[in-house]
C-alpha positions as CSV (number, residue, x, y, z in Angstrom):
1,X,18.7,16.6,11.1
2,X,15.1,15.8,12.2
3,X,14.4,11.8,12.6
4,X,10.6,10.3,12.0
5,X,10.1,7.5,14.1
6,X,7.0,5.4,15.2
7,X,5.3,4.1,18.5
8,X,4.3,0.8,18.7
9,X,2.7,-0.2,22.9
10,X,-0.1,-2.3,23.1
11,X,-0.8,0.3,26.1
12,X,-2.9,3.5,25.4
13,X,-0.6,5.4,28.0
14,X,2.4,4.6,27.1
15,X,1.9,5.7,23.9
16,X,0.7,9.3,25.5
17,X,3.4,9.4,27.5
18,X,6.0,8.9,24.3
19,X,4.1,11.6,22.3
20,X,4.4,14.1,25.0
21,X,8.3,13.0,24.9
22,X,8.3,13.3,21.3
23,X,6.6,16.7,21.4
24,X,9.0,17.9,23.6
25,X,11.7,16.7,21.6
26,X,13.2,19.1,18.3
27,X,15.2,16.3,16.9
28,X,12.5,13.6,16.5
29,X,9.0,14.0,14.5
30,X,6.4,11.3,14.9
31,X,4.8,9.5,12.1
32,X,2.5,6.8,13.5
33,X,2.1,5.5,16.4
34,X,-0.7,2.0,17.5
35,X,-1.3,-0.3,19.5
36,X,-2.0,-3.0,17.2
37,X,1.8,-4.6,15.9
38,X,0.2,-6.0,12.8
39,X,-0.9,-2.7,11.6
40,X,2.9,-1.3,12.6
41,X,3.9,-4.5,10.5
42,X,1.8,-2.9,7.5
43,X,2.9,0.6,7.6
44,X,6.9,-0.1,8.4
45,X,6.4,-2.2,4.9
46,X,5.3,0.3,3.2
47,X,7.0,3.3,4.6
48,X,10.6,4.4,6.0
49,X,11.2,6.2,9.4
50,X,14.1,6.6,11.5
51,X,13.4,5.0,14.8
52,X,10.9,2.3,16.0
53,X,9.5,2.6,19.5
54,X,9.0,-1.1,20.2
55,X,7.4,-2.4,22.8
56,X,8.2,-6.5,23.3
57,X,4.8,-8.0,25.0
58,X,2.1,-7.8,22.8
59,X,-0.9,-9.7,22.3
60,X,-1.2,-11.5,18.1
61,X,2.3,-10.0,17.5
62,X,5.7,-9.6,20.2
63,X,7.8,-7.3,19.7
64,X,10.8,-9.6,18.6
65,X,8.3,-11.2,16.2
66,X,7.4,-8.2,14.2
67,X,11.3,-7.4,14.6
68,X,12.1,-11.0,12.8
69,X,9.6,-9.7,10.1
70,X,10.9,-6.8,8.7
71,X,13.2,-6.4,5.9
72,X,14.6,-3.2,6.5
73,X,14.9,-2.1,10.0
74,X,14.7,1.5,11.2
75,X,16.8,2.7,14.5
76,X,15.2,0.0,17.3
77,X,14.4,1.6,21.0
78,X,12.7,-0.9,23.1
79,X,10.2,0.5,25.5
80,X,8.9,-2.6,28.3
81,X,8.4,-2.9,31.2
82,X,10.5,-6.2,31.9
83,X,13.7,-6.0,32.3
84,X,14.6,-9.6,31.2
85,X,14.4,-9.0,27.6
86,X,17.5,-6.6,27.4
87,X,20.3,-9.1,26.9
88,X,18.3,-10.8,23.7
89,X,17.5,-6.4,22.9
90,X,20.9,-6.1,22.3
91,X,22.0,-9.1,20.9
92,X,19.2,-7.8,18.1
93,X,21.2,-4.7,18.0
94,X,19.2,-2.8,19.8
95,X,20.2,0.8,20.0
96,X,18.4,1.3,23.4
97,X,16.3,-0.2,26.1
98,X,13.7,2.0,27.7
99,X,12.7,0.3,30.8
100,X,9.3,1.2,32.1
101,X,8.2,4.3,33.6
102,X,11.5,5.9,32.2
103,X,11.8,10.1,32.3
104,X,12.0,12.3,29.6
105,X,15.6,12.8,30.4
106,X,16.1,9.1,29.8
107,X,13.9,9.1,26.8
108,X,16.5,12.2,25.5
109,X,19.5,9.7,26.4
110,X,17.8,7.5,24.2
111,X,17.3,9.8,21.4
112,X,21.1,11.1,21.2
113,X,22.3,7.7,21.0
114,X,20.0,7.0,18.1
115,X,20.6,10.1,16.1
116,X,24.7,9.5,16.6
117,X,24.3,6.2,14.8
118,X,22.1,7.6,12.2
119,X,24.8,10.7,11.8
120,X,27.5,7.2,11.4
121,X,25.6,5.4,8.8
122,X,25.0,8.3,7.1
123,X,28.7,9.1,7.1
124,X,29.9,5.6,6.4
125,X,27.7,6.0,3.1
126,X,29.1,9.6,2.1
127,X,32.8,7.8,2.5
128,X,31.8,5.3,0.2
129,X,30.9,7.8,-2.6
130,X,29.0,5.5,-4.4
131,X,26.7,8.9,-5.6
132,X,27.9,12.4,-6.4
133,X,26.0,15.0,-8.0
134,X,27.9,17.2,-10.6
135,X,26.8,21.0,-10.3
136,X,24.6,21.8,-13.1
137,X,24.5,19.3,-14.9
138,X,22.3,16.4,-16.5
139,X,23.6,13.5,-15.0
140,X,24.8,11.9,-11.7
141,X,28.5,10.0,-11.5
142,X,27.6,5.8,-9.7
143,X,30.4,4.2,-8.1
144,X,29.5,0.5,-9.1
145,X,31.8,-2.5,-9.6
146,X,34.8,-1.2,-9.5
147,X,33.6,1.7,-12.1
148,X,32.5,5.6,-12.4
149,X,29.4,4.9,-14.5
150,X,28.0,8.3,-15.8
151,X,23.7,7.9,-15.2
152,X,21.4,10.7,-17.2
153,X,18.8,11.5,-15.6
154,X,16.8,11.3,-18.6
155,X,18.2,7.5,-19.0
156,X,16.6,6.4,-15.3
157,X,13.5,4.7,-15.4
158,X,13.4,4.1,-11.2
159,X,15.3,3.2,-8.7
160,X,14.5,0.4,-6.3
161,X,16.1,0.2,-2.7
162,X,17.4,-2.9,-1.7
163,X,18.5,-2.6,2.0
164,X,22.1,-0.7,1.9
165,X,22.1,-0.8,-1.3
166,X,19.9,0.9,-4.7
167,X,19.2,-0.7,-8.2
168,X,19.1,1.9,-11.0
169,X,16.8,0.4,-13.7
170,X,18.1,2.6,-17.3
171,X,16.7,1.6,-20.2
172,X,19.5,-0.7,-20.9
173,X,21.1,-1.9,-17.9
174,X,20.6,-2.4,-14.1
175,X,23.1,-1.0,-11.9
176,X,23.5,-2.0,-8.1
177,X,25.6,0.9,-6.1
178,X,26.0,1.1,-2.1
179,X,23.8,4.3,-1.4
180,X,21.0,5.4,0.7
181,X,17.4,5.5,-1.6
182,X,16.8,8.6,1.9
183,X,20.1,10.2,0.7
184,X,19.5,9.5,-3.5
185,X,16.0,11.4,-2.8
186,X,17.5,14.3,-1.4
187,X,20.2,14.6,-4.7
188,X,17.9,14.3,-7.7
189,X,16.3,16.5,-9.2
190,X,12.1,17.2,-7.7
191,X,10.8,18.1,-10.9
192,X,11.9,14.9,-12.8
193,X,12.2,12.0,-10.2
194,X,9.5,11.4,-7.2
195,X,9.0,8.7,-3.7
196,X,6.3,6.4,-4.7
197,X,6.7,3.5,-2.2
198,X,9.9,3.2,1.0
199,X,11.6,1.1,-1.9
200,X,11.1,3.0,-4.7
201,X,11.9,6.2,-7.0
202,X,10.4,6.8,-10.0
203,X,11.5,9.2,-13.3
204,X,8.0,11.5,-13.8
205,X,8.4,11.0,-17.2
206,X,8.5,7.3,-17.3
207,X,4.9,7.0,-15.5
208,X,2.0,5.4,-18.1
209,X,-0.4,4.8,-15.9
210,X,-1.6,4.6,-12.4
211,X,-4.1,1.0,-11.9
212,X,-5.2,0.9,-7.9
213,X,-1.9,1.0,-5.6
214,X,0.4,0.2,-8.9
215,X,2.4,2.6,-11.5
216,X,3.2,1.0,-14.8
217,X,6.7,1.8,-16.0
218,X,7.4,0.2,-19.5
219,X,6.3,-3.6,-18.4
220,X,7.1,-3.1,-14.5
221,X,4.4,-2.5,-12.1
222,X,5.9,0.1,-9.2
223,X,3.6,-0.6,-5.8
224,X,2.6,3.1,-4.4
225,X,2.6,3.5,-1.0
226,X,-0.1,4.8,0.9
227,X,1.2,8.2,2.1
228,X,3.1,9.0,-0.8
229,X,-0.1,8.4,-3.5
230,X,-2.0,11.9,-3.0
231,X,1.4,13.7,-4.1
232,X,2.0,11.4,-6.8
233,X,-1.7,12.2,-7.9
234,X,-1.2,16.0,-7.6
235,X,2.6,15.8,-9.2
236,X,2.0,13.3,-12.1
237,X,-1.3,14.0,-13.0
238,X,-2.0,17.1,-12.1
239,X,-5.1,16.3,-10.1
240,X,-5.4,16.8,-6.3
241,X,-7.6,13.8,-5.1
């Protein structure tokens, strides 16, 4: 398993430093990394990695302010230079606390620890079986109040992610199932269903229109997320923009 993650130091160095880390790294890819929290704010609302590199002291946004922010919250590694912070890191549940200059061995430490409690969600999800995919077939089997519903594929409309949890929108009925929207993307079928936004699936089939960032589904507008619009172009429309 390869985690994404992103770098956010108000320090041009630091951030060098980490990408060389990174780079040296197999189980860890990096997505974005700046020095500006607000536009780390932006992406991690649009987007869904892994692992946040956070740094705390930052000028217009603190790292424990951009923390208090965010919805959904990837893997957090703290990387500061001030030691004073760690108590309140982990009472955040913090999965690490890089203090500053830490060595690539520390920065692996860091990395094994984060990837073990990714491997434990994951898990904790799988043992739930709220999803399972029959082989061959049409449909996927949704463990959901105290029921085995039986979804066709051809019946889902999208999918929204809400924290540990996913709505199905059918044309009929909504249905709210402990899952993963990482893991349900890796289960359904490519050619019918496609990421549009870090909190949303959509059924090909069901896409009218694209207006700006938006897709209209029936009467629902779907927000598209930055990275994710060229494919959505290319694999809806046809067109490469």
């Amino acid at each position: 398993m390869k985690m994404t993650c992103i770098v956010v130091d108000d320090e041009v160095l630091a951030i060098t430093l980490l990408k060389k880390y990174i780079e040296q790294t197999p189980d860890i890819e990096l997505k974005y990394s700046t020095t500006n929290p607000v536009s780390a704010l932006e992406f991690l609302k649009e987007e869904t990695v892994d692992v946040l590199f956070l740094d705390i002291q930052m000028p217009g946004l603190t790292g424990l302010e951009l923390l208090a922010q965010l919805p959904n919250k990837p893997v957090i590694i703290f990387t500061t230079a001030y030691a004073d912070y760690a108590l309140e890191g982990y009472q955040l549940e913090v999965t690490d606390y890089l203090l500053k200059p830490f060595s690539l061995d520390r920065f692996k430490q860091a990395i094994a620890k984060a990837k073990k409690l990714i491997a434990l969600k994951s898990k904790a999800f799988e043992k739930a079986g709220a999803l399972s995919m029959p082989v061959e077939k049409d449909f996927i089997n949704v463990k959901a109040d105290h029921k085995i519903y039986k979804v066709k594929f051809d019946e889902i409309r999208f999918i929204e992610g809400l924290k540990e949890y996913v709505s199905f929108y059918t044309g009929d009925q909504r249905i709210i199932a402990l899952e993963s929207l990482k893991r349900l993307e890796s289960l359904l079928p490519e050619n019918k269903f496609i990421r549009v936004h870090k909190s949303y699936i959509v059924a090909i089939d069901e896409v009218k229109a694209l207006e700006g960032n938006l897709l209209d589904i029936g009467d629902k507008k779907i927000p598209v997320g930055k990275t994710y619009r060229q494919e959505i172009v290319k694999k809806i429309f046809g067109e490469s923009i």
